[in-house]
C-alpha positions in Angstrom: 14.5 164.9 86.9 17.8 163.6 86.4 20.3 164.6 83.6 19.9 161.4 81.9 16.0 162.0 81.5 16.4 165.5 80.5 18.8 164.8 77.9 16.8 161.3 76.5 13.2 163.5 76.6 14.6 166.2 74.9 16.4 164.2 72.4 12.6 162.1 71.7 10.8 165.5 71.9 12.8 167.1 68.8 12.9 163.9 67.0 8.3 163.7 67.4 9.2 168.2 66.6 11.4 167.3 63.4 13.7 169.8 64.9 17.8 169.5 64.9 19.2 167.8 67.9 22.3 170.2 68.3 19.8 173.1 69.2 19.6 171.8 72.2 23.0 171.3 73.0 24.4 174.3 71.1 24.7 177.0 74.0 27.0 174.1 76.2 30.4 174.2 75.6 31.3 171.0 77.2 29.7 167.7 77.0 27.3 166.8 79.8 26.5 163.2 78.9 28.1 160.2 80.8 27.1 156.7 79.5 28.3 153.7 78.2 27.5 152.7 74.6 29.8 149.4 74.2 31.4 146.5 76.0 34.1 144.9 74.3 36.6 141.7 75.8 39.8 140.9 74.2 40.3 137.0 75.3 43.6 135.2 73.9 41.4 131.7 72.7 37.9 133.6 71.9 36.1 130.2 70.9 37.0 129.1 74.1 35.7 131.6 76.0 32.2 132.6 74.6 29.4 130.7 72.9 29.5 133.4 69.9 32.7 135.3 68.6 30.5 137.6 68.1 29.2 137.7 72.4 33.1 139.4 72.5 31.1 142.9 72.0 27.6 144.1 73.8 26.3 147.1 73.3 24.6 148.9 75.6 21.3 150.5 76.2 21.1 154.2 78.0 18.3 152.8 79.9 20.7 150.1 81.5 22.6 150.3 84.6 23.4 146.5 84.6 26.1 145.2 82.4 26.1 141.3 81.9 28.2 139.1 80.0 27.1 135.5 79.7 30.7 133.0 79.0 31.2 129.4 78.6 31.6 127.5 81.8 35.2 126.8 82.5 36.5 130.4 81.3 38.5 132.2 83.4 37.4 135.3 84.4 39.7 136.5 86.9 42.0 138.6 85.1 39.9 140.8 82.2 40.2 144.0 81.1 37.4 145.7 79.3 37.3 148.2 76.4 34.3 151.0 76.9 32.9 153.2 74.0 31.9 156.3 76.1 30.0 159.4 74.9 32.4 162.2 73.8 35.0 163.6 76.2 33.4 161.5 79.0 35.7 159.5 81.8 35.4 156.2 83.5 36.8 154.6 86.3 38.3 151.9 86.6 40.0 152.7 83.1 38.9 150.9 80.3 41.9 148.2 79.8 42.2 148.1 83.2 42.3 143.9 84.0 39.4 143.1 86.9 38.3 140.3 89.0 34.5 139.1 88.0 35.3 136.3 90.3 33.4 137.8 92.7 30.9 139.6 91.6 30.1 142.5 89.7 32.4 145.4 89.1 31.0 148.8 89.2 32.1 151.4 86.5 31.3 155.3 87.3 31.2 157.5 84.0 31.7 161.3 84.4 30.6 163.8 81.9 33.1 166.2 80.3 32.2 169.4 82.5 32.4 167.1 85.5 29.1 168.1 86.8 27.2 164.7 85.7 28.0 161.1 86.4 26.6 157.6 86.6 27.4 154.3 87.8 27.3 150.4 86.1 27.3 147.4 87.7 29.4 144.8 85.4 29.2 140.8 85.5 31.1 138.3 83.5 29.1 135.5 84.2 30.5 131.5 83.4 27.2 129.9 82.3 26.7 126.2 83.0 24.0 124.5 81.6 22.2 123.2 84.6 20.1 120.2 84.5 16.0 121.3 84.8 13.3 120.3 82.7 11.3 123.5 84.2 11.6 127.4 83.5 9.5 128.6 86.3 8.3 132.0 85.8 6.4 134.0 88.9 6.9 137.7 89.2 7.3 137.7 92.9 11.2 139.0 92.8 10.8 143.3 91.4 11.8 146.5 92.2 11.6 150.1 91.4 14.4 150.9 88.0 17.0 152.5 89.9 17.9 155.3 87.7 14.1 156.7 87.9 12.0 155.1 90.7 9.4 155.4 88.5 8.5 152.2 87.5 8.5 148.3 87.9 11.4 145.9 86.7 11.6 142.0 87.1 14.2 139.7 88.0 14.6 136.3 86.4 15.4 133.3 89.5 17.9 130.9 87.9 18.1 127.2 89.2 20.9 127.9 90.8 18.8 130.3 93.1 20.2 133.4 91.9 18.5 136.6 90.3 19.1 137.4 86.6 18.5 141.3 85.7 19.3 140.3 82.1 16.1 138.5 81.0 12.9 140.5 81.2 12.0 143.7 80.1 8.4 146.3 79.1 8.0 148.9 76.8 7.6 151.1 80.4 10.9 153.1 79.5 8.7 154.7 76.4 5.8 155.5 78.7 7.4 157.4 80.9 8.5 160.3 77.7 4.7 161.1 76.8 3.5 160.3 80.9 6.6 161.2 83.0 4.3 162.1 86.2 2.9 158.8 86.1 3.5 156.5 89.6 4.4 153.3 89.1 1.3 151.6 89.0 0.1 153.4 86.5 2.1 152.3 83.8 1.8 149.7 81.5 3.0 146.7 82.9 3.0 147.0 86.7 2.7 144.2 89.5 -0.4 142.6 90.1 -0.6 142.1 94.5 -3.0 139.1 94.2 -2.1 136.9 91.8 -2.8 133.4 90.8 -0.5 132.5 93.6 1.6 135.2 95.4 2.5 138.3 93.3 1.6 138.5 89.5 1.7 140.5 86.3 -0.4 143.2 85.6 -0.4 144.5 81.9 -3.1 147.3 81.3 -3.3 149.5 78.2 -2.7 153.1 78.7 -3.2 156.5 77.3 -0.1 158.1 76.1 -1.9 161.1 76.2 -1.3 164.6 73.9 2.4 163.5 73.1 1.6 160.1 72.4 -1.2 161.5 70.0 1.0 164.1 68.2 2.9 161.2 67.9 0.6 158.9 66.2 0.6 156.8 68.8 -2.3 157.1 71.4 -2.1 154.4 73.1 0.8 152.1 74.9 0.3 148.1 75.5 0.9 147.0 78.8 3.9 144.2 77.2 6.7 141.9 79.1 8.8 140.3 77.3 12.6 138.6 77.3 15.0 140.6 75.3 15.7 144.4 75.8 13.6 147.7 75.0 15.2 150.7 73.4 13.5 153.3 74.5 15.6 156.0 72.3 14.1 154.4 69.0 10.3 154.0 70.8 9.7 157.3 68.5 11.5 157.0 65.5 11.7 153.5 64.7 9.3 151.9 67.5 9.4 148.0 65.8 13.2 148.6 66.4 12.5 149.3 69.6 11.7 145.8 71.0 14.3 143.2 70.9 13.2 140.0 71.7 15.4 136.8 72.8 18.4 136.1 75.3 20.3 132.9 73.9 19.3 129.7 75.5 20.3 126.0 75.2 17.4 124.0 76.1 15.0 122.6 73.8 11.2 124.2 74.7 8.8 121.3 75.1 5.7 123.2 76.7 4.5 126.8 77.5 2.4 126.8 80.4 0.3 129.7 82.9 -2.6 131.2 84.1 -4.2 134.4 82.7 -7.3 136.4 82.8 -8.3 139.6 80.5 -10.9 141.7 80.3 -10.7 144.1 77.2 -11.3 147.9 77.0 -14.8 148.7 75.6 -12.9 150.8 72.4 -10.8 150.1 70.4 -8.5 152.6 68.2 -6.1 152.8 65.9 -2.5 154.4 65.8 -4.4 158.1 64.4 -7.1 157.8 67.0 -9.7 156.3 64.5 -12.6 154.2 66.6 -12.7 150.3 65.4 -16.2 149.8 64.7 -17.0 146.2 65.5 -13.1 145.2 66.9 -12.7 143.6 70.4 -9.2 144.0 71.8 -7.2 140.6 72.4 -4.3 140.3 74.5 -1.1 138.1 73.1 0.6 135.1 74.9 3.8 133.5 73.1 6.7 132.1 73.4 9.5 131.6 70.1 12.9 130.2 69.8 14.6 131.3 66.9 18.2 130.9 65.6 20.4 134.4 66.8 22.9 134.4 63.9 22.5 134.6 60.3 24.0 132.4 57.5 27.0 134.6 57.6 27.4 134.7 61.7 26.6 138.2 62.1 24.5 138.1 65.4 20.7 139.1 65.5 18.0 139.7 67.4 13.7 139.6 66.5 11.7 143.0 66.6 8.1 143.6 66.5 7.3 143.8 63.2 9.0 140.0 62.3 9.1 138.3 66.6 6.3 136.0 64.8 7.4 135.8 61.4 10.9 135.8 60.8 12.2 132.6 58.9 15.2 132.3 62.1 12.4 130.9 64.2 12.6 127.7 64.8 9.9 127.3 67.3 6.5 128.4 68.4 3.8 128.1 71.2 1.1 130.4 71.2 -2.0 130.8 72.8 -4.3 131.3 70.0 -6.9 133.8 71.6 -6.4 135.4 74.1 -10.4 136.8 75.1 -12.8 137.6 77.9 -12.3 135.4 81.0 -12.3 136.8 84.7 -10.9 133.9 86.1 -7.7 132.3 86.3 -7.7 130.6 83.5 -4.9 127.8 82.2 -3.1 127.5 79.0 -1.1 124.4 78.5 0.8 124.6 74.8 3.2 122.4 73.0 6.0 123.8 70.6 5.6 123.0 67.5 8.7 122.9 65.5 9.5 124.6 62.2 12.5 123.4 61.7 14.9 120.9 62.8 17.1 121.6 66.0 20.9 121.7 65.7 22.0 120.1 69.1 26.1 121.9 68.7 24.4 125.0 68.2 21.9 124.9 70.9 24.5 123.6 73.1 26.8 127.0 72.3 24.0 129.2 72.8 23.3 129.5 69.0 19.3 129.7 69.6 17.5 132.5 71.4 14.0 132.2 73.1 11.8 134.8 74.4 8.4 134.9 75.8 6.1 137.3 75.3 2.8 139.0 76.8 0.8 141.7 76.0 -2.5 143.1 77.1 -3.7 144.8 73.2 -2.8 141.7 70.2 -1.5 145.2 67.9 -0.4 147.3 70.6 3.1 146.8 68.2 1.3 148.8 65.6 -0.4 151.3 68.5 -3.7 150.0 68.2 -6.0 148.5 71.1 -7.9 149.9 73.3 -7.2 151.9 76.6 -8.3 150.0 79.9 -7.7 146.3 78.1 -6.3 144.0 81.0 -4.1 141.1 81.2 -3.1 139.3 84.0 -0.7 136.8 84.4 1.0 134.3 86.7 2.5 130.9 87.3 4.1 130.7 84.0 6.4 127.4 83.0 8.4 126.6 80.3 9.0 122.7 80.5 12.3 121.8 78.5 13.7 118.7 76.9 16.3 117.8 80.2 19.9 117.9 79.9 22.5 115.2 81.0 
């Protein structure tokens, strides 16, 4: 086990204990963590170069070892010079204020604890978007690989139009399951890859015992989930809603939600203390929501599990409306229906976010559904409005 995952365990361990966290620092005299918290690009014309003032500043998950900045086509990226917010006494190198060329490609930052005994490495991108015109998201799980920090479990990569792979679009809840089942292998956890799917490789999402921490907890079971936006595995404890951020910004209007899907749900279901459901059959969830990412004053924002469906930003929704038993492949073919009326400046400067979401338990958000339920899916589109 790495220094990362002891110090992240440890720190969700005393946070389930109620204990203090400097207990289990207090015999160290220097500091052994090494991570980037923050991002921040000073740009001379800011509403030139990003989409959002406020895209100027990203913070950054511990679980990510991918940086990526999304800017407006034309901006220049050649000549930038990042500003890090590093954990205490830490180093990083290149210096922060140091200008780089993203020209190329990404830019790798290596952070070094305080004692010197500890580092890790980023991978940066400042990437000019363009707004490319296609009138299909295609969606199709055949490009994954282990998480590199951990090689314990599955992460997806998004194919653009332009051929490329994204890192920055999907994400699970897989980082949480591996605090309360660290010996699991990869295909074990929740969301996992599926060898025959629909066509090719698929998703596999399976609901999973978190076993006696996950209990203690109040939280005995774990959704297989897969979602756009980013999970924060440091709040899965204390604040799990908080703990899924939903959405990347996009500027195409959703039209249809499309796919392929079988379940086949657990014979129990139970709720987050462990209670039996007499007379509840699991569902699984399949969604997709665009929602405005910036409030009426322009602070930025982001959906989390307890308002993904309900929050009055949203804008748009497709959803299947039950997901139940069916063991085979079986099509869903949705149209958005819109809530409110689309603002073509803002969707053109990225003012909308979208995110699609699956899940193999309906209230796995709320730790209830029941262990074994199944969801497979594949050959997901999104068709969008096209773009001349």
């Amino acid at each position: 086990m790495n220094l990362i995952c002891k110090i992240k365990v440890c720190a969700l361990w005393i946070a389930a204990c109620s204990l203090s966290l400097t207990s289990c620092f207090k015999d160290e005299p220097l500091n052994t963590e090494c991570d980037i918290t923050q991002v921040t690009l000073h740009v001379n014309e800011p509403a030139q170069f990003f989409f959002q003032l406020t895209d100027s500043v990203k913070n950054v998950l511990y679980t990510d070892s991918t940086i990526v900045i999304s800017v407006r086509s034309h901006a220049d990226v050649s000549h930038l010079a990042p500003q890090f917010v590093i954990t205490e006494g830490a180093t990083i190198t290149p210096a922060a204020g140091e200008p780089q060329d993203f020209t190329h490609g990404p830019v790798t930052y290596t952070v070094t604890s305080q004692d010197g005994q500890w580092h890790r490495t980023y991978r940066m991108s400042v990437v000019p978007t363009t707004i490319i015109v296609n009138d299909t998201l295609k969606i199709d799980f055949e490009h994954f690989d282990l998480e590199p920090s951990y090689n314990s479990y599955y992460v997806w990569f998004q194919q653009l139009a332009d051929g490329s792979l994204s890192a920055d679009w999907w994400t699970s809840g897989n980082a949480g399951f591996k605090f309360s089942m660290g010996s699991a292998k990869p295909d074990e956890y929740p969301t996992c890859v599926l060898a025959n799917g629909y066509d090719g490789y698929g998703l596999q999402l399976i609901t999973r015992d978190t076993g006696p921490f996950g209990r203690m907890a109040s939280k005995p079971i774990a959704a297989g989930n897969f979602f756009i936006g980013e999970f924060d595995a440091v709040n899965a404890v204390s604040h799990p809603m908080e703990s899924t951020r939903f959405g990347r910004p996009f500027a195409q209007k959703p039209i249809r939600f499309t796919g392929y899907y079988q379940y086949k749900p657990g014979s129990t279901v139970i709720n987050k203390k462990g209670q039996v459901q007499e007379g509840v059959v699991d569902q699984g969830s399949i969604y997709a929501v665009l929602y405005r990412n910036h409030d009426a004053a322009g602070n930025a924002l982001v959906l989390y599990g307890d308002n993904v469906l309900t929050s009055e930003n949203i804008v748009a929704i497709a959803q299947v409306s039950q997901v139940n038993l069916t063991t085979t492949w079986t099509p869903w073919d949705i149209q958005f229906t819109y809530l409110q009326q689309l603002d073509q400046q803002l969707l053109e400067n990225y003012g909308y976010s979208l995110t699609i979401v699956f899940s193999s338990s309906k209230e796995g958000a709320v730790f209830e559904g029941a262990v074994g339920s199944t969801l497979l899916i594949d050959e997901v589109r999104l068709i969008t409005e096209s773009t001349e």
